[in-house]
C-alpha positions in Angstrom: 37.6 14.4 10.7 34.1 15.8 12.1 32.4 14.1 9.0 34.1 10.8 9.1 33.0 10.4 12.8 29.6 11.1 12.5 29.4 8.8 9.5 30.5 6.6 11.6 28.0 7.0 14.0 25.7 6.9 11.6 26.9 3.2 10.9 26.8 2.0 14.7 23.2 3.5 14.5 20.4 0.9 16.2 16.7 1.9 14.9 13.5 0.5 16.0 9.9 1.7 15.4 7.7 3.0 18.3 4.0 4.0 19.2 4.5 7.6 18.8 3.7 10.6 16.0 7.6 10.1 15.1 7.3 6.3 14.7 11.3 6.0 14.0 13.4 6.2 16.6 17.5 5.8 16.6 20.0 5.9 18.6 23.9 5.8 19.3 24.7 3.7 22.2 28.4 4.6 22.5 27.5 8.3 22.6 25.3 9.5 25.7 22.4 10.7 25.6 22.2 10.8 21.4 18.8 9.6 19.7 16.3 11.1 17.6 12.9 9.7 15.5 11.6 11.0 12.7 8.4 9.9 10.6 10.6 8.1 8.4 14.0 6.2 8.5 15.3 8.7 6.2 13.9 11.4 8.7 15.6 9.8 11.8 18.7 9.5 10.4 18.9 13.3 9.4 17.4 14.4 12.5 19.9 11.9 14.3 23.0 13.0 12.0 22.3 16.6 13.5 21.8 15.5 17.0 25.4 13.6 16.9 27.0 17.4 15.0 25.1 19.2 18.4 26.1 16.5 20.7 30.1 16.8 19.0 30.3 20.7 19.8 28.8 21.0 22.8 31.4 18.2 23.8 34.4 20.0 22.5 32.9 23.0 24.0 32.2 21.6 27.4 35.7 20.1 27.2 34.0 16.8 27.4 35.7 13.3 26.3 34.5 11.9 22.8 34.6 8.5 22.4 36.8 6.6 19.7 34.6 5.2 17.4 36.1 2.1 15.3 38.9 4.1 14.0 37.6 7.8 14.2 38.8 9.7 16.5 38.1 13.7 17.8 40.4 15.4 19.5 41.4 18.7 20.5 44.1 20.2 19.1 46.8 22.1 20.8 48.0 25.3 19.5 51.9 25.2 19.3 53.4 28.0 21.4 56.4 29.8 19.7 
């Protein structure tokens, strides 16, 4: 569930370059606050892949809403009471 959703984060991903030591910068517009450079693409999108795992549990911690993406979903699960 956690990997399909960041994948799909992934995929909604807008890059650009910029005048800066990390000249690739990404972000995920849908989720707040998540973007990341790197000094390559490759290196953006791993650092960015980590920022959206960070960004997920601090969320689920916080007890914060996640937004659907496409058809991926997180939710917190309730514990059946016996």
């Amino acid at each position: 569930m956690i990997t399909e959703y960041i994948e799909e984060a992934l995929r909604r991903a807008r890059y650009e370059i910029i005048e800066d030591e990390d000249p690739y910068y990404g972000e995920v517009v849908e989720l707040k606050g998540v973007w990341a450079t790197g000094k390559t693409l490759e290196q953006c999108r791993e650092n960015l892949k980590d920022v959206i795992e960070g960004w997920i549990l601090l969320s689920l911690k916080k007890g914060l809403p996640i937004p659907k993406l496409g058809d991926c979903e997180i939710k917190e699960m309730q514990e059946a009471v016996a």
